[in-house]
C-alpha positions as CSV (number, residue, x, y, z in Angstrom):
1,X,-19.2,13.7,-37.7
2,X,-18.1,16.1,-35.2
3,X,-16.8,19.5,-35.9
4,X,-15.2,20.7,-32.8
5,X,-11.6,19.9,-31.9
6,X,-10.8,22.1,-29.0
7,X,-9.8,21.0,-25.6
8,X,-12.6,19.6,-23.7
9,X,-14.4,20.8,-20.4
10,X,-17.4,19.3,-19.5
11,X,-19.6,22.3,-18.1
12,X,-23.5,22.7,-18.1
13,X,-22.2,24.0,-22.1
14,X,-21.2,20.4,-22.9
15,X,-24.6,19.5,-21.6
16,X,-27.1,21.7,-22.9
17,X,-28.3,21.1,-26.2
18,X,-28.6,24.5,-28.7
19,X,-29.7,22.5,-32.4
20,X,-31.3,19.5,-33.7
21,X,-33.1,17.9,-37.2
22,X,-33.5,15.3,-38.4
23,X,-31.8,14.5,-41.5
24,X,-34.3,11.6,-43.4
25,X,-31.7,10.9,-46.5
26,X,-29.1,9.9,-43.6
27,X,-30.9,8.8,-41.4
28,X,-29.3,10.5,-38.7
29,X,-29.8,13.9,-36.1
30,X,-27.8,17.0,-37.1
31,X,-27.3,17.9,-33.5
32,X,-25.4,21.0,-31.5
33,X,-24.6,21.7,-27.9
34,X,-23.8,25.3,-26.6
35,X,-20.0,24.6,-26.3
36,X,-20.1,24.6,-29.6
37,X,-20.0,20.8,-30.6
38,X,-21.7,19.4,-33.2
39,X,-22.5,15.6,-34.4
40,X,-24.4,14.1,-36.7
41,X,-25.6,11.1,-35.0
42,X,-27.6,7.5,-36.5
43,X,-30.9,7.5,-35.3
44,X,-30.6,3.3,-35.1
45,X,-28.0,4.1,-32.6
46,X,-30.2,6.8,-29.8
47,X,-32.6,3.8,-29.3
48,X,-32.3,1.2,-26.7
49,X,-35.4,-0.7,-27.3
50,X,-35.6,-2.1,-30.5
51,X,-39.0,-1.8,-32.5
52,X,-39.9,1.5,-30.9
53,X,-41.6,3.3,-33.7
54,X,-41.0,7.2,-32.8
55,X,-41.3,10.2,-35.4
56,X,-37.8,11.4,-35.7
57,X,-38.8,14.2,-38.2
58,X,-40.8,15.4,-34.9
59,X,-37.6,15.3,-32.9
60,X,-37.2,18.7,-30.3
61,X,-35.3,19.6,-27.5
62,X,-37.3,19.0,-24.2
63,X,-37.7,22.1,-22.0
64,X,-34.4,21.7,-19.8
65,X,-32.2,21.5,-23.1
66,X,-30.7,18.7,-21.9
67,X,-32.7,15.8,-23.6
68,X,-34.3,15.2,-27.2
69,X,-37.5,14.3,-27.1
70,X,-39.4,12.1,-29.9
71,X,-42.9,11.0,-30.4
72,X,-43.9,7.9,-30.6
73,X,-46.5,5.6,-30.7
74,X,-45.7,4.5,-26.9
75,X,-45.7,8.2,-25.6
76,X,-42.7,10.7,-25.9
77,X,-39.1,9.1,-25.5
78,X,-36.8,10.9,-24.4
79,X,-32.7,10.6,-25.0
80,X,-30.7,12.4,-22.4
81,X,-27.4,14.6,-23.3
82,X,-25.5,12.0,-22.2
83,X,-26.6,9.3,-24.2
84,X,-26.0,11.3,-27.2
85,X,-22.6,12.3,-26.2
86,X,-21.7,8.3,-25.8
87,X,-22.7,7.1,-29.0
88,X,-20.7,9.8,-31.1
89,X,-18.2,12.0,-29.0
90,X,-14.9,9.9,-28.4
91,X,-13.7,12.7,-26.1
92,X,-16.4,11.9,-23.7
93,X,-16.4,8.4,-23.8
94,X,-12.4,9.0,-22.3
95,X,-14.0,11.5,-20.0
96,X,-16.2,9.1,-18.3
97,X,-13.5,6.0,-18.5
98,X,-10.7,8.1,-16.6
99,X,-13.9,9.3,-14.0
100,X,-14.9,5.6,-13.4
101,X,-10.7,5.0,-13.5
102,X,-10.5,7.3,-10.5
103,X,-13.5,6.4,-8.5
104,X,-11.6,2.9,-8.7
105,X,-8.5,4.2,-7.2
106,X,-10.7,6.0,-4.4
107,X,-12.4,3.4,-3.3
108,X,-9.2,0.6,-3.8
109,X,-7.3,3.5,-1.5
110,X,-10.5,3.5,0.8
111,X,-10.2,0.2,1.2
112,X,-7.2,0.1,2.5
113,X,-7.7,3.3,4.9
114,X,-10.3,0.7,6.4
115,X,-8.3,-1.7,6.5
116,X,-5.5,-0.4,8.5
117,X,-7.6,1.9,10.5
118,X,-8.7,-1.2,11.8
119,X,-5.3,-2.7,12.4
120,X,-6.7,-5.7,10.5
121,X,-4.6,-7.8,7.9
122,X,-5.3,-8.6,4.2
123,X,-5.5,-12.7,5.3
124,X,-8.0,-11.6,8.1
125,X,-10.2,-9.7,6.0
126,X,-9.8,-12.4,3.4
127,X,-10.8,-15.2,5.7
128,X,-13.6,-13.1,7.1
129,X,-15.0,-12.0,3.8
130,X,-14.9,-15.8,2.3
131,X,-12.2,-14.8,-0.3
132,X,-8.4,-15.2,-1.1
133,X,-6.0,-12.7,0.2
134,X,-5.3,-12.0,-3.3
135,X,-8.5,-10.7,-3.9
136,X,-8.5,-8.0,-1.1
137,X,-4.7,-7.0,-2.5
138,X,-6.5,-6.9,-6.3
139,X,-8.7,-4.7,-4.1
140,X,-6.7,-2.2,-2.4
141,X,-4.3,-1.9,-5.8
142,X,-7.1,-1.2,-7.9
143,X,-6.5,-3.8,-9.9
144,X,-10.2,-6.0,-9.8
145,X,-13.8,-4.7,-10.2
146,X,-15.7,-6.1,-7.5
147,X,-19.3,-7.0,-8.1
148,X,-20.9,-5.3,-5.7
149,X,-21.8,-8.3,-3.2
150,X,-18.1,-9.0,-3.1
151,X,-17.5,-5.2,-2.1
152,X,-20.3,-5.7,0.9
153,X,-18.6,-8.9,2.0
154,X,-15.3,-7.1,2.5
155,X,-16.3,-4.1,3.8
156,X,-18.7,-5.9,6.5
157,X,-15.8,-8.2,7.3
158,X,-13.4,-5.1,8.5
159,X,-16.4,-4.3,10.7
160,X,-17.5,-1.1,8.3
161,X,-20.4,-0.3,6.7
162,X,-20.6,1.1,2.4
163,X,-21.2,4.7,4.3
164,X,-17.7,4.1,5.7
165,X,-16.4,3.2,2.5
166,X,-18.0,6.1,0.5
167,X,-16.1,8.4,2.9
168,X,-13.1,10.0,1.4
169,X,-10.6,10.5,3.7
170,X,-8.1,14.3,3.6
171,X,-4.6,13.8,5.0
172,X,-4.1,14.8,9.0
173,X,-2.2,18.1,8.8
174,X,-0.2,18.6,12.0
175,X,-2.4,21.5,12.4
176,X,-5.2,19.0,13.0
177,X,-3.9,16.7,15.4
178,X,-4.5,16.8,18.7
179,X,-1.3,17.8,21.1
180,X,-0.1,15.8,23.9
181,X,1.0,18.0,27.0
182,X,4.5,17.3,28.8
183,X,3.3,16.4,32.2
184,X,3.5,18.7,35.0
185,X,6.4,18.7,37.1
């Protein structure tokens, strides 16, 4: 249940957490951050190892206010904001696929940069890199999730590095460019 409907902005607010207890009838968390969000949350669903017996009606905010923190008979676990915010705020879960959405875009657009800095073609990074040109177009467009060997491949075969790739290029402004003198008459 969540019982905030403004616009979102995801600031150290959206990320700190205010409120938490455990309600035992539900079975859930009652849980607010400082933006003002609230959600009530199944237990079942915080836990990603099965069988982990914890104390929920124990359940406090860890000293960063930024993680719930539950004893257990293994220790403390602790559940980040984050993880929280996945299982029960729909808003979020859009925030993160449009951010994963335009690293894509970066580092298809990236790709390409490479490419052509290079003045290499898609074939001859596609022969090079052991793939079909289609692939390294699917690349450039955006359009195929590379596993992460693939990415190496293809970026080694332009003669770059991941560094290079992870380098965002800014447009040349005229400003920027070096000027070529008339020569001297």
């Amino acid at each position: 249940m969540k019982t905030s409907n403004r616009a979102k902005t995801w600031n150290r607010a959206a990320m700190l957490l205010r409120n938490c207890r455990y309600l035992a009838d539900q079975q859930t968390l009652d849980v607010s951050f400082r933006n003002g969000d609230r959600f009530q949350v199944p237990v079942e669903s915080l836990l990603r190892e099965p069988g982990t017996s914890v104390r929920w009606d124990r359940v406090r905010i860890g000293e960063t206010q930024d993680v719930l923190e539950v004893p257990g008979t293994n220790g403390v676990t602790e559940i980040p904001w984050d993880r929280i915010r996945c299982v029960v705020d729909a808003d979020f879960r859009r925030h993160l696929a449009n951010q994963a959405a335009q690293a894509a875009r970066q580092v298809a657009q990236r790709l390409r940069e490479l490419r052509h800095e290079r003045g290499l073609t898609q074939e001859t990074v596609a022969q090079s890199a052991g793939v079909d040109r289609v692939t390294i177009s699917r690349l450039e467009n955006g359009r195929l999730q590379p596993t992460f060997e693939t990415l190496a491949r293809v970026v080694a075969a332009m003669g770059a590095n991941l560094q290079d790739l992870a380098q965002i290029s800014t447009p040349k402004s005229d400003a920027g460019r070096r000027r070529r003198l008339a020569p001297a008459r």
